[in-house]
C-alpha positions as CSV (number, residue, x, y, z in Angstrom):
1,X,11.8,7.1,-4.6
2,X,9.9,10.2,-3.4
3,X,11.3,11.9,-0.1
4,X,8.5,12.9,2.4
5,X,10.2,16.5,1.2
6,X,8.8,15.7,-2.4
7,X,5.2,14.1,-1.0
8,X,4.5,17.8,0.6
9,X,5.7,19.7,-2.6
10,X,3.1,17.7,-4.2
11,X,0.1,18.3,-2.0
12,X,0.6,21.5,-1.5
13,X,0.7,22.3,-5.4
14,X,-2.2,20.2,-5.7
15,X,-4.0,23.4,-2.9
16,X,-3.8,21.0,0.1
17,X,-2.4,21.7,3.0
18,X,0.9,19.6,4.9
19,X,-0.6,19.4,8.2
20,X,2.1,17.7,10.9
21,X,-0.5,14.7,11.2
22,X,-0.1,14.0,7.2
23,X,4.0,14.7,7.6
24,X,3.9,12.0,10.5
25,X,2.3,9.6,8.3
26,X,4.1,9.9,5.2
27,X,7.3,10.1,7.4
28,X,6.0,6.5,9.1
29,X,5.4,4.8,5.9
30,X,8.6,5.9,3.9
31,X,10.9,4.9,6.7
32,X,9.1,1.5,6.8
33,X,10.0,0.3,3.3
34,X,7.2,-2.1,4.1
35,X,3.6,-2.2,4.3
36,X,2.2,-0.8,7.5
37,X,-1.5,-1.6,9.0
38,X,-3.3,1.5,10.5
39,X,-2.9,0.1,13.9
40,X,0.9,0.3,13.7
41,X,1.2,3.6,11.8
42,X,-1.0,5.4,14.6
43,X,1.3,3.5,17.2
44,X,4.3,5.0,15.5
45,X,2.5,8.2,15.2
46,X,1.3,8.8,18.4
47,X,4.9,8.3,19.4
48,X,6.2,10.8,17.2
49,X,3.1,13.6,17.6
50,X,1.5,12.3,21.1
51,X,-1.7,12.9,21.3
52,X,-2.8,12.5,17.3
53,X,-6.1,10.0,17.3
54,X,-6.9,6.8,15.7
55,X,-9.8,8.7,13.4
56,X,-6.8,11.2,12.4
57,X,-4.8,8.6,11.5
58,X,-7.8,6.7,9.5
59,X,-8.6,10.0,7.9
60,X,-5.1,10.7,7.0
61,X,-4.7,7.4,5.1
62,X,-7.7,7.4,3.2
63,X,-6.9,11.5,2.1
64,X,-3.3,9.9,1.1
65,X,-4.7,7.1,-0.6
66,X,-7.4,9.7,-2.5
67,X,-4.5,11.4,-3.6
68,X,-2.5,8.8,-4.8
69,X,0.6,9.3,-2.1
70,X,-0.3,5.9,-0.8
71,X,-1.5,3.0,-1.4
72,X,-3.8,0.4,0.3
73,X,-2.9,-3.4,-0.1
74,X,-4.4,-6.5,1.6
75,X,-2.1,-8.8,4.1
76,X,-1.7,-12.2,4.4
77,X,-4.7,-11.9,6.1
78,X,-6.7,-10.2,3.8
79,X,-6.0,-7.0,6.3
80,X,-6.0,-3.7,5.2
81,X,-2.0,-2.6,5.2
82,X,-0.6,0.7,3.5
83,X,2.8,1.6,1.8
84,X,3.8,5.1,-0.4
85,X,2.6,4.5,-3.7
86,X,6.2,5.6,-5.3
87,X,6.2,2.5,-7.5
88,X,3.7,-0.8,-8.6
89,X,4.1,-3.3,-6.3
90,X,1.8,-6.8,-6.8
91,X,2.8,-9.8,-5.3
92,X,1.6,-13.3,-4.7
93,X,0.6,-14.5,-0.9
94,X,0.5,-18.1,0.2
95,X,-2.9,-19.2,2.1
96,X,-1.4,-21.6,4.1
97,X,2.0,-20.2,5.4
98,X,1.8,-16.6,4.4
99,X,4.8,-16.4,2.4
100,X,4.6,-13.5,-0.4
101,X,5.9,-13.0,-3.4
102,X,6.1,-9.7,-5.6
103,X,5.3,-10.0,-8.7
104,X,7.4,-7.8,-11.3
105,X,5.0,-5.0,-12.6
106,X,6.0,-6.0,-16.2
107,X,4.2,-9.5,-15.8
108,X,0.9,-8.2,-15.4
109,X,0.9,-4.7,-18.2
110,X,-0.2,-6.5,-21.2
111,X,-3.4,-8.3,-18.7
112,X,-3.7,-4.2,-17.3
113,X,-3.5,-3.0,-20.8
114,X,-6.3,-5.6,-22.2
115,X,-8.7,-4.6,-18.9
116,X,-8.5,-1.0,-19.5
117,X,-9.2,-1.6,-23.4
118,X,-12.5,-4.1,-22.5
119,X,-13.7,-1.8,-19.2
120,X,-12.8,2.0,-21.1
121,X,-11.4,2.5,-17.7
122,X,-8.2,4.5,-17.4
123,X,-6.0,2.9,-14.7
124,X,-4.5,5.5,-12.4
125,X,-2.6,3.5,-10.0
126,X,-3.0,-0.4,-9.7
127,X,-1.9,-2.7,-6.6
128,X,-3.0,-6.5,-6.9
129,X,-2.5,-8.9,-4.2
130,X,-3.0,-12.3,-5.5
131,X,-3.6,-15.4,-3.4
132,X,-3.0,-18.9,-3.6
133,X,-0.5,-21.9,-2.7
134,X,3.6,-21.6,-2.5
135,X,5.6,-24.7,-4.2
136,X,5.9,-25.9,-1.1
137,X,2.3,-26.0,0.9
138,X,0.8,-27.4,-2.6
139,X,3.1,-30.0,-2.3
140,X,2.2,-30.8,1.1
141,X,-1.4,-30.5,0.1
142,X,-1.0,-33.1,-3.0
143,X,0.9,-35.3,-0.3
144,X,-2.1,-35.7,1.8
């Protein structure tokens, strides 16, 4: 995994500046482990830098995302969360409960590989969220 340390080395030899808003953020989202709406990473931030805006904070992600530091992803609740994009990470989420499942990355290269090859498009950086029923809420459903 990439240290905030190594996200900053990367921006900054990419001719973008590490302004203490971005270092917040990327701080935020690493220590999470987790995904993170915007909500709670400008919570967290304006803890840490008091004072930083919700628009900074919006900003910041989508910059992040643009450069391929982070990563959005839906929720449960088809909200938009965010996590670093320091590995692929698709996963499965139950419509009834919410439960979620990752998916290993492997699963899904050869239907990645055949997309790219039908669209011409090069994939840069992929995160699917997939939804459906668990074992156990389809069972319930087939039940009633």
């Amino acid at each position: 995994m990439s240290s905030t340390k190594e996200l900053s080395q990367l921006l900054r030899a990419r001719g973008f500046r590490m302004t203490p808003q971005r270092h917040v953020i990327l701080k935020i989202l690493k220590d999470a482990g987790e995904h993170l709406s915007p909500v709670q990473v400008y919570e967290q931030a304006n803890q840490a830098l008091p004072g930083i805006t919700e628009t900074t904070v919006y900003r910041s992600l989508e910059f992040l995302v643009k450069n391929e530091i982070v990563q959005p992803a839906l929720d449960e609740n088809r909200h938009l969360v965010y996590e670093i994009a320091d590995h692929v990470r698709h996963h499965i989420i139950c419509n009834s409960c919410g439960a979620q499942l990752y998916i290993d990355p492997d699963t899904l290269q050869t239907a990645l590989a055949n997309l790219e090859k039908q669209t011409g498009y090069r994939l840069i950086a992929s995160h699917i969220t997939l939804f459906g029923l668990c074992p156990k809420c389809k069972l319930e459903l087939e039940k009633n």
